[in-house]
NUZA-959223 format. One record per residue: residue number from 1; chain; x, y, z of N, C-alpha, C in turn. Coordinates in steps of 0.001 Angstrom, whole numbers, plus 500000, padded with zeros to 6 digits. Example, Ala and Ser with C-alpha at 12.3 -4.5 7.8 and 13.67 -1.06 7.14 Angstrom:
- 1 / A / 513190 / 494310 / 507800 / 512300 / 495500 / 507800 / 513200 / 496700 / 507800
- 2 / A / 512850 / 497750 / 507080 / 513670 / 498940 / 507140 / 512900 / 500030 / 507870
***
This chain:
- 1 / A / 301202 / 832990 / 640472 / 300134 / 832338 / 639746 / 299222 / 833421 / 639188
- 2 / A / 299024 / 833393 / 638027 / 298016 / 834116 / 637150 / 296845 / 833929 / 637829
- 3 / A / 295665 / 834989 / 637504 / 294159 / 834387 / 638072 / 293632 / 833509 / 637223
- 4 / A / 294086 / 833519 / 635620 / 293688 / 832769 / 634776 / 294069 / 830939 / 635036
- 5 / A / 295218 / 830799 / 636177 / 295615 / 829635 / 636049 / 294740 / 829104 / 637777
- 6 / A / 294456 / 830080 / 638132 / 293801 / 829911 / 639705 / 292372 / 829287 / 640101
- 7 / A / 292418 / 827864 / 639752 / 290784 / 827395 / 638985 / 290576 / 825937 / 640135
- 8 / A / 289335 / 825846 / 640473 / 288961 / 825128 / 641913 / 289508 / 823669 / 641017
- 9 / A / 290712 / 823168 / 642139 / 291450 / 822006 / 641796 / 292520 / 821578 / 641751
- 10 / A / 292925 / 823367 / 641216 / 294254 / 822883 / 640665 / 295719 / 823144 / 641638
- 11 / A / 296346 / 822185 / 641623 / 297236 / 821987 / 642594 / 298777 / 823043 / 642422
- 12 / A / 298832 / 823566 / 644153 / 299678 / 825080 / 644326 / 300171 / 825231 / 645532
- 13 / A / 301210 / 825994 / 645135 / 302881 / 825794 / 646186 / 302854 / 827452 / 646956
- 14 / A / 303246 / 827343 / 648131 / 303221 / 828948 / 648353 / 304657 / 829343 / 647907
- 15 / A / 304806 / 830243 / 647796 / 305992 / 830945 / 647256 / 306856 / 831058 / 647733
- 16 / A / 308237 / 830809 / 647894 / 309018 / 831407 / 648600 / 309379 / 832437 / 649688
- 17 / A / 308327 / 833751 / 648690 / 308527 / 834920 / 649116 / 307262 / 835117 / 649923
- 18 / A / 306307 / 834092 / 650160 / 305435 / 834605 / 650493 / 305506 / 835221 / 652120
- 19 / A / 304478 / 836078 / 653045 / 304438 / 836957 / 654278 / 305087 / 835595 / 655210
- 20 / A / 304843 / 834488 / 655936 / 304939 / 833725 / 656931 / 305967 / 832514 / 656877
- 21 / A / 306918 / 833076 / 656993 / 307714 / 832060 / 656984 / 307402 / 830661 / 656873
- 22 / A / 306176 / 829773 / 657988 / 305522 / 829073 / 658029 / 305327 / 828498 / 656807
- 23 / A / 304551 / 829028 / 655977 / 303665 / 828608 / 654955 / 304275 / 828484 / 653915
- 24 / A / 305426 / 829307 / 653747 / 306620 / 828911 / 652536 / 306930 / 827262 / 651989
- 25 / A / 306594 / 827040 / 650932 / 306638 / 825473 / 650349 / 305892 / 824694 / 650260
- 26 / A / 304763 / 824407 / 651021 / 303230 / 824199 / 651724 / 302877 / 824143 / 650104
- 27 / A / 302448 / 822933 / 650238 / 301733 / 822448 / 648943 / 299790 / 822226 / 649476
- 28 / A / 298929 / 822188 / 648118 / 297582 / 822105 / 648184 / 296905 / 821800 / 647025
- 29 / A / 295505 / 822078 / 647601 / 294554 / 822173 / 646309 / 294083 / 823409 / 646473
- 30 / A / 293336 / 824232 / 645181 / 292639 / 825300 / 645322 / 290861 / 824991 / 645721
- 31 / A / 290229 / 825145 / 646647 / 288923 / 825005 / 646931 / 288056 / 825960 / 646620
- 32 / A / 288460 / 827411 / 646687 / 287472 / 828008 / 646417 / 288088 / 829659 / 646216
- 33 / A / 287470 / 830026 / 645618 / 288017 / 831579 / 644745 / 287097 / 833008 / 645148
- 34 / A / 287768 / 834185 / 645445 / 287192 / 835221 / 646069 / 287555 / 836375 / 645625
- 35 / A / 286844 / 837457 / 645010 / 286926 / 838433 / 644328 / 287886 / 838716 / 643102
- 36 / A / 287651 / 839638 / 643040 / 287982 / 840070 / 641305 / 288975 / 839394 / 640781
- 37 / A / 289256 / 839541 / 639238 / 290919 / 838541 / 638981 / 291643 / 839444 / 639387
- 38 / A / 291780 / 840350 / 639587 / 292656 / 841661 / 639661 / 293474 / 841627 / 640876
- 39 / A / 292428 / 841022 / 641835 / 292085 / 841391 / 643387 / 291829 / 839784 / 643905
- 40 / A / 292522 / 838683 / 643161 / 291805 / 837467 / 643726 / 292648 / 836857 / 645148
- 41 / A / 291811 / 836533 / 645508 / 291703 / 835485 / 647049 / 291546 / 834478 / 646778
- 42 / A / 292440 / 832779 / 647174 / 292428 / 831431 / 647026 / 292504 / 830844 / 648447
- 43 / A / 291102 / 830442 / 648306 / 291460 / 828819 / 649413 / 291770 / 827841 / 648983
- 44 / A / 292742 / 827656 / 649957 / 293968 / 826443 / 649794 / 293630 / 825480 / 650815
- 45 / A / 293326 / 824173 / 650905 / 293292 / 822970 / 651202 / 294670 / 822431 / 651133
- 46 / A / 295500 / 822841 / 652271 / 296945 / 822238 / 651859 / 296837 / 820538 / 652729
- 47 / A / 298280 / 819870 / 652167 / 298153 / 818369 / 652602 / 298028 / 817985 / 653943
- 48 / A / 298142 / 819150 / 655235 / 297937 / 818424 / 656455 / 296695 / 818702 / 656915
- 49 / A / 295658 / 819175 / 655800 / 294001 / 819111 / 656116 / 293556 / 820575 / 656680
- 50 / A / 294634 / 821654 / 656265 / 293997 / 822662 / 657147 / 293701 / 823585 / 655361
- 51 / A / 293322 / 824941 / 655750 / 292731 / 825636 / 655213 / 292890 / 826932 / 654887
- 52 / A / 293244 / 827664 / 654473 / 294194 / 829009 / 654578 / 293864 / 830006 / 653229
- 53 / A / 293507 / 830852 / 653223 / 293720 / 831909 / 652139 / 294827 / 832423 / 651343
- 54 / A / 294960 / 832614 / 650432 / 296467 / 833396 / 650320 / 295758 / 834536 / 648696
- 55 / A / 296664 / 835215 / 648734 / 296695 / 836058 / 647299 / 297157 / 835019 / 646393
- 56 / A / 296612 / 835605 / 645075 / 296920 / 834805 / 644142 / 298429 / 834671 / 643518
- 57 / A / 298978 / 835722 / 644222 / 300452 / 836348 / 643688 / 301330 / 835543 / 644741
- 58 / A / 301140 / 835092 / 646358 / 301508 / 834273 / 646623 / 301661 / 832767 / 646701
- 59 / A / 300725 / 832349 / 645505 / 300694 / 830583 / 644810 / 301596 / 830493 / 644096
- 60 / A / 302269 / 829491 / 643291 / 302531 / 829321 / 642078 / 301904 / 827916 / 641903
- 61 / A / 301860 / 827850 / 640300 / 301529 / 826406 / 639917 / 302303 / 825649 / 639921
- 62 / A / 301777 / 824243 / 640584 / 302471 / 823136 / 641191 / 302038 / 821816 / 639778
- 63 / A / 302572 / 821358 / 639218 / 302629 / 819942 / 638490 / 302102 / 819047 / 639418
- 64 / A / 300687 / 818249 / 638494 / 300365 / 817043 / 639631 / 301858 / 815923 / 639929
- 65 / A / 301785 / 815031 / 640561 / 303234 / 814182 / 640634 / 302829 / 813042 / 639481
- 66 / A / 303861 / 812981 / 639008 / 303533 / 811680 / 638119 / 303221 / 810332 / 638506
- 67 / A / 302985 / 809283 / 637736 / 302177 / 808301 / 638190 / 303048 / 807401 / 638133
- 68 / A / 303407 / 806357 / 638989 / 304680 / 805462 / 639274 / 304009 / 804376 / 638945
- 69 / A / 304150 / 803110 / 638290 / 303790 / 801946 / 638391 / 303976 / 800868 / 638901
- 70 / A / 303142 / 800477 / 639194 / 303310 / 799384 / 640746 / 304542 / 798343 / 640111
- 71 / A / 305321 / 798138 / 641248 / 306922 / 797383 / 640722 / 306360 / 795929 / 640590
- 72 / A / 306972 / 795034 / 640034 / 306955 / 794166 / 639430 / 307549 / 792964 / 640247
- 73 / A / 306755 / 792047 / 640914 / 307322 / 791061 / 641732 / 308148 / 790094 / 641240
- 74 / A / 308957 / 789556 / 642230 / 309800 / 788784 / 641865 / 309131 / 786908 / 641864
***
């Protein structure tokens, strides 16, 4: 993930490659942003409510999910 694309909201996947096996695939939101673009730091609000830092080089951008419409009764 670019720093340019690294903006409080927007929804992000850890990388494959990223350090912790763990955290590999781990989807989120971005909450809050920390030093330079060069040099940036992202808090991640991932979906089981916890909270985690990562480099910006270990995000990528995630597509919100599309919007399904409620099925149609019989």
């Amino acid at each position: 993930m670019s720093p340019e694309q690294a903006r409080i909201g927007a929804r992000v996947k850890v990388r494959e490659s990223g350090l912790l096996p763990e955290w590999r695939g781990l989807t989120g939101r971005i909450i809050g942003r920390w030093g330079y673009p060069e040099y940036l730091a992202l808090d991640v609000r991932l979906e089981d409510g916890r909270s985690q830092l990562f480099w910006h080089h270990e995000l990528e951008d995630t597509p919100a999910p599309s919007f399904l419409p409620p099925r149609e009764c019989p």
